[in-house]
C-alpha positions in Angstrom: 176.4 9.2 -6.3 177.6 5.9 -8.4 177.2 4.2 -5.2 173.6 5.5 -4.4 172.8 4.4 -7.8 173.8 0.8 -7.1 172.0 0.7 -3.3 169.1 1.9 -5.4 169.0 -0.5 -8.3 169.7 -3.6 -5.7 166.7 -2.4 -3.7 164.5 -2.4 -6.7 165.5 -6.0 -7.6 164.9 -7.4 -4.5 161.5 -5.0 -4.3 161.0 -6.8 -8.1 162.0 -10.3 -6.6 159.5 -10.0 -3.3 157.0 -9.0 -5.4 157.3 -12.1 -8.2 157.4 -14.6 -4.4 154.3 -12.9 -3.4 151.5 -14.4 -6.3 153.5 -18.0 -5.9 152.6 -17.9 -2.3 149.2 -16.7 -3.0 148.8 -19.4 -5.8 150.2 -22.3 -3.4 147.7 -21.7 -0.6 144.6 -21.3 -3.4 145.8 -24.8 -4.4 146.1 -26.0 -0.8 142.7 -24.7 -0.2 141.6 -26.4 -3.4 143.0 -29.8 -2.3 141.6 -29.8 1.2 138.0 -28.9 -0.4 138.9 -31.7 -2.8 139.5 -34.1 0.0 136.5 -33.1 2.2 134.1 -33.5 -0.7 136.4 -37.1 -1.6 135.3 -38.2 2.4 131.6 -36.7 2.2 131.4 -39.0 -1.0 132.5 -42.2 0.3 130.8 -41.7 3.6 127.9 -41.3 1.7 128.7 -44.3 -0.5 129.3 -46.3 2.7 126.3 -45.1 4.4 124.1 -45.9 1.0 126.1 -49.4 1.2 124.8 -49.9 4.5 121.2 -49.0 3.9 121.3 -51.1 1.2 122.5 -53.9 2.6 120.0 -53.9 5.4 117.6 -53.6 2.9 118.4 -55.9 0.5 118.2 -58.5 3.8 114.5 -57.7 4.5 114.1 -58.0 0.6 115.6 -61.1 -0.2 115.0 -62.4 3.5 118.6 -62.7 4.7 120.4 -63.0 7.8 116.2 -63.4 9.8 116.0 -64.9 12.5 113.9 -68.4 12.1 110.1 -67.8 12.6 106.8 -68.7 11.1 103.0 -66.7 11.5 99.8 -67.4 10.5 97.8 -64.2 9.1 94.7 -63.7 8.4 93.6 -61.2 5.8 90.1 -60.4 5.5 88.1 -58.5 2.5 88.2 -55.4 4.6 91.6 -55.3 5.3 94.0 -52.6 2.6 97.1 -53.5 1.9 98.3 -50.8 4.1 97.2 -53.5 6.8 98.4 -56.2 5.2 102.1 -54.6 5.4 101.2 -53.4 8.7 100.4 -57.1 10.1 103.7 -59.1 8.5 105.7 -55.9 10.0 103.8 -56.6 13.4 104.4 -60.7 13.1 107.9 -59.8 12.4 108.1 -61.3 8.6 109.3 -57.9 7.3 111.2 -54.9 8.8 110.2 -52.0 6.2 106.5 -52.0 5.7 107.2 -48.9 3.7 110.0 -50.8 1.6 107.8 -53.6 1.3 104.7 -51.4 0.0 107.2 -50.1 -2.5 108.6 -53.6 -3.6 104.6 -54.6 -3.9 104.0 -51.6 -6.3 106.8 -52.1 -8.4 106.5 -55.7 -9.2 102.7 -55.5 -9.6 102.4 -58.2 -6.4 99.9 -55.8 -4.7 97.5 -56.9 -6.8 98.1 -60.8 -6.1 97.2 -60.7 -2.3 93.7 -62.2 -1.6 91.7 -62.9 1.5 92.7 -66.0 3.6 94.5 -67.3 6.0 98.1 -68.0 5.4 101.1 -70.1 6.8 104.1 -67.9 6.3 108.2 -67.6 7.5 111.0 -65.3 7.9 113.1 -67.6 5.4 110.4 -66.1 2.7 111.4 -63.0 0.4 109.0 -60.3 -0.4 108.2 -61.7 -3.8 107.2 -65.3 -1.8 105.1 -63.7 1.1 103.3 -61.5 -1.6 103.3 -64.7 -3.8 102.5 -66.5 -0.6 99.0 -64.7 0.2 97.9 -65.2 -3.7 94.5 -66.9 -4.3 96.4 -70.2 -5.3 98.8 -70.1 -2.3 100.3 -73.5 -0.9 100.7 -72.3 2.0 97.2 -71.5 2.5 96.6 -73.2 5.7 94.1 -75.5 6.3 91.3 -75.3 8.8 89.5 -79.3 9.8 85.4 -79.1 9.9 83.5 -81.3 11.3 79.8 -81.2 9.9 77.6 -82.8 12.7 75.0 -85.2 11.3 71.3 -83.4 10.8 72.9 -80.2 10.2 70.5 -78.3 7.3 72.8 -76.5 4.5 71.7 -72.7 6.2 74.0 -74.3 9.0 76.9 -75.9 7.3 77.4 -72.8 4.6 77.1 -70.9 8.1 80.1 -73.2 9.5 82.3 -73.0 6.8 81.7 -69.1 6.7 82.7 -69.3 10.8 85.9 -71.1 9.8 87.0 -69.4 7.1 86.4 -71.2 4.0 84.0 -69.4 1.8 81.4 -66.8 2.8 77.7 -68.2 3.0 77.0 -65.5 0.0 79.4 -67.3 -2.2 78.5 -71.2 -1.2 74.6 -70.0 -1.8 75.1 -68.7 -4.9 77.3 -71.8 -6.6 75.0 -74.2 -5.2 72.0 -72.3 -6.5 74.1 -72.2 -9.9 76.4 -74.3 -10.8 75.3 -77.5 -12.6 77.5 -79.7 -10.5 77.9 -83.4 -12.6 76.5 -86.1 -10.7 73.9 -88.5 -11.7 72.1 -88.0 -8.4 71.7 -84.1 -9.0 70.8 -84.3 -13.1 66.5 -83.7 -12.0 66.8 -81.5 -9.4 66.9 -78.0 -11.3 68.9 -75.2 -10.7 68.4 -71.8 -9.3 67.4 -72.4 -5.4 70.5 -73.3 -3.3 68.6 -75.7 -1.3 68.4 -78.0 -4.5 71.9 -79.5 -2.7 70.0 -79.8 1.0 70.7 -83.4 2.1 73.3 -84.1 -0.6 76.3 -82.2 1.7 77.5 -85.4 3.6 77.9 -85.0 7.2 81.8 -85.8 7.4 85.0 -84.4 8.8 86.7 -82.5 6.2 89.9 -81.0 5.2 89.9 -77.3 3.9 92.1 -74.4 2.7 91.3 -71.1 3.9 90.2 -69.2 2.1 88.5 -71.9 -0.3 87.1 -71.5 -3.4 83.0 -72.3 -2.8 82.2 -74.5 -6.3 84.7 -77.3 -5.0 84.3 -76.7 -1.1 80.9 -78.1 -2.0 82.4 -80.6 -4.8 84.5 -82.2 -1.9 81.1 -82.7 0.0 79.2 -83.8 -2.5 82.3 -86.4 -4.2 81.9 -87.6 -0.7 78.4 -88.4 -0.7 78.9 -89.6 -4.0 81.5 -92.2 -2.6 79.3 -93.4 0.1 76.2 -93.4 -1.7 77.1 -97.0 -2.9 76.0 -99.0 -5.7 74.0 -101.3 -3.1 72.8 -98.1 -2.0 71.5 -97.3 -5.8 70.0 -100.3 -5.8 67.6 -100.3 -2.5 66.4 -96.3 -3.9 66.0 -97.9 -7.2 63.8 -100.8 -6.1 62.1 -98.5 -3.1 60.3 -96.4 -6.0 61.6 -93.1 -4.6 63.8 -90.8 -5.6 67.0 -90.5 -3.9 66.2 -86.7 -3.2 62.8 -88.2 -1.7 64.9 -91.0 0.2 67.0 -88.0 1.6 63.9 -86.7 2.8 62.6 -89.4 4.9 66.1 -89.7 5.9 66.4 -86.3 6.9 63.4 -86.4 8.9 64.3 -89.5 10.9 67.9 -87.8 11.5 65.9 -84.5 13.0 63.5 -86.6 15.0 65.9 -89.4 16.7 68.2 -89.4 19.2 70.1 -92.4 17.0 68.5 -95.9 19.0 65.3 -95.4 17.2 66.0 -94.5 13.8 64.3 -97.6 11.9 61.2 -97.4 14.2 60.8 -93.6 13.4 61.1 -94.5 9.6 58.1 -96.9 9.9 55.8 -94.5 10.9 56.4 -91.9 9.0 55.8 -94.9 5.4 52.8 -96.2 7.9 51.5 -92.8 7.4 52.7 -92.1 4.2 51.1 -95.9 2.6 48.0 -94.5 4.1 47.3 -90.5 2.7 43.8 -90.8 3.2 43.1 -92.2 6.5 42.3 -88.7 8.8 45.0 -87.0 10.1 47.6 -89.7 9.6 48.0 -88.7 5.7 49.7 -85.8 7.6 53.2 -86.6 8.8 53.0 -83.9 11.4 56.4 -83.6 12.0 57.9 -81.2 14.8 61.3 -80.6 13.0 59.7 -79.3 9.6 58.3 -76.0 11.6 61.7 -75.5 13.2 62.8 -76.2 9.5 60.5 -73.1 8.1 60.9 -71.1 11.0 64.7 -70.9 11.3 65.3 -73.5 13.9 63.3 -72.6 16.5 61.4 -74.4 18.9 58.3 -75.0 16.9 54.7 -73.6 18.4 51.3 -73.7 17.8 51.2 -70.7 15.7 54.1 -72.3 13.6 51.2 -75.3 12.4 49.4 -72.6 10.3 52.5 -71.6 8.5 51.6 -71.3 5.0 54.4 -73.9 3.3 55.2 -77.0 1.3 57.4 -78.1 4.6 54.5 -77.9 7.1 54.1 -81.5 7.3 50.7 -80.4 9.4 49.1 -78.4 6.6 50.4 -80.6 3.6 50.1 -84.0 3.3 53.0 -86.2 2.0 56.9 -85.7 2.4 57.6 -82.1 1.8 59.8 -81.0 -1.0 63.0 -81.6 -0.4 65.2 -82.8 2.6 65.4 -80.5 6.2 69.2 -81.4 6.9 71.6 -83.4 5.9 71.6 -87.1 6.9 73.9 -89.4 8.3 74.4 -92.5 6.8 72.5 -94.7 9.5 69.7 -93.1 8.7 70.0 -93.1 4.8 70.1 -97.2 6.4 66.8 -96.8 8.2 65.0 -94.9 5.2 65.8 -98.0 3.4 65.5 -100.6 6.0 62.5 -99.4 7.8 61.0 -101.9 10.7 57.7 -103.7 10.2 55.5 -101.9 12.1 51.8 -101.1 12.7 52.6 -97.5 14.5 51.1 -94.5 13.4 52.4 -92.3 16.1 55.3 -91.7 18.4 56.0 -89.2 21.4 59.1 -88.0 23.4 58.3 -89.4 27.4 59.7 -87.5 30.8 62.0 -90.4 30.5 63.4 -89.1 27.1 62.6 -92.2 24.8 60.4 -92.3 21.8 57.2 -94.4 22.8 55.2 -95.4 20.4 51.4 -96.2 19.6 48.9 -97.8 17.0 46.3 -95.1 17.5 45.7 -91.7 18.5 44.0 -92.2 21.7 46.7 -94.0 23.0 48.9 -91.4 22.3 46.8 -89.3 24.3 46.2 -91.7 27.3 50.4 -91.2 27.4 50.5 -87.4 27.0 48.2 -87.1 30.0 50.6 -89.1 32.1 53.3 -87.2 31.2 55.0 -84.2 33.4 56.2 -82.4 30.4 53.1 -82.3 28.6 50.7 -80.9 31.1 50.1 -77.1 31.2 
């Protein structure tokens, strides 16, 4: 019995024992478990951290424009354009990556707002805060467009030229020249509030402009350069012609319109021959062709154009009409000045392309009749 006693109470210690093991066991693998949680969540975090990293870093190279290859694009952004397309267009000339990212960058730093219309000049070597600076109204790297204004061109045509290449809009040039009291001592009679106040005074030249440009000093550069070649001599010969120098400009203008340039002076001595002598028939009438084409928006003047009810119909009204039709070349600001000596009242374009030219009207006729292009 003693024995069976001991067997028993053994048993229950190592019954006692097992069971204190079991809750160890239990406790190490809820520790284990713990751990390997631990270290899953430990790799999840810096995968994510390496991930971000990388995100970052590719986008911190579109943002501060590093590692680009070289390249250089010039945009155009119009009035119309959002600047959804704006972001759209640098993505698709490959000066940004992340139009999105971009978009965002533009929001936050308030450079949205900075982007005008123009044409710009830009790189791959440019951040965002450059391209957005870049495409601002007072850009350097605006680029620049050359215009060439042709000689006789009438300021409807040059404001439509500039529009064409992208300086100013013929809205905006018509209103500053209509406007703005621009300070030269040729302009200081002429009043404002009619755009074609500056007609003649926009010198036919070759000029250098920014696009887009602002429209007070895209006309300032022409009119500084009239200014420059409107010479003291110059001043002199319209001060001792008694005309104006808008009236000069005028006879100028008409001799530009009506010349193919080896007759200029000639041309210039009828039109004083007839204007010296206002009362003499139909000579006090200048009856120049290019003033209809002049009112009727450069057409190929007609019959029906003669009755046109304006100061510029040279065949209605006698004397020079109110202003300049184009803008004239130097040469003939010359032959307005320099006029020949003549006794020629009239003039004609021959089948052979010259001007001939005649003392009286019937001889005028007796050429008309002998010519191909003047027979119906």
């Amino acid at each position: 019995m003693a024995s069976e006693r001991r067997s028993d109470t053994r048993r229950d210690r190592r019954e006692d024992r097992t069971a204190e093991r079991r809750p160890a066991r239990r406790r190490r693998r809820s520790a284990e478990a713990v751990m390997g949680l631990a270290a899953i969540y430990v790799i999840m975090v810096i995968g994510v951290s390496i991930l971000l990293a990388c995100v970052g870093w590719i986008a911190a190279n579109d943002v501060l424009a590093l590692n680009k290859e070289a390249k250089e694009a010039t945009v155009t952004i119009t009035k119309e354009d959002s600047f959804d397309d704006v972001a759209k267009l640098l993505e698709k000339e490959g000066l940004i990556e992340y139009k999105s990212l971009f978009k965002l960058f533009a929001s936050i730093t308030g450079g949205k707002d900075k982007v005008a219309p123009g044409t710009y000049t830009l790189n791959t070597d440019m951040d965002y805060r450059a391209l957005l600076s870049g495409m601002s109204i007072n850009s350097s790297t605006k680029a620049e467009v050359t215009v060439t204004i042709p000689e006789g061109y009438s300021l409807a045509q040059v404001f439509q030229l500039l529009e064409d290449k992208g300086v100013s809009t013929v809205e905006e040039l018509t209103e500053v020249a209509a406007e703005h009291d621009y300070n030269f001592s040729f302009l200081k009679d002429i009043p404002l509030g009619d755009a074609n106040r500056l007609e003649g005074f926009l010198y036919p030249d070759t000029y250098q402009f920014n696009t887009p440009h602002s429209a007070l000093y895209a006309i300032n550069k022409m009119l500084v350069n009239f200014d420059q070649k409107y010479s003291d001599e110059l001043r002199a010969k319209v001060a001792e012609s008694g005309y104006s120098v808008q009236e000069l400009l005028t006879i100028a203008s008409l001799i530009e319109k009506e010349t193919d340039g080896t007759d200029r002076t000639r041309i210039a001595s009828v039109i004083y021959n007839r204007l010296d002598n206002p009362n003499a028939g139909t000579v006090g009438f200048l009856q120049i062709d290019a003033t209809l084409a002049y009112i009727n928006g450069g057409k190929v003047p007609t019959e029906a154009d003669k009755a046109i009810d304006s100061p510029y119909n040279t065949y209605k009204y006698k004397g020079l009409p109110p202003g300049p039709i184009a803008n004239p070349g130097l040469e003939s600001i010359q032959a307005a000045l320099n006029p020949e000596k003549t006794d020629y009242f009239y003039y004609a374009l021959g089948d052979d392309n010259v001007h001939h030219f005649f003392k009286n009207y019937d001889e005028m006729q007796r050429f008309l009749a002998s010519q191909e292009r003047y027979k119906k």
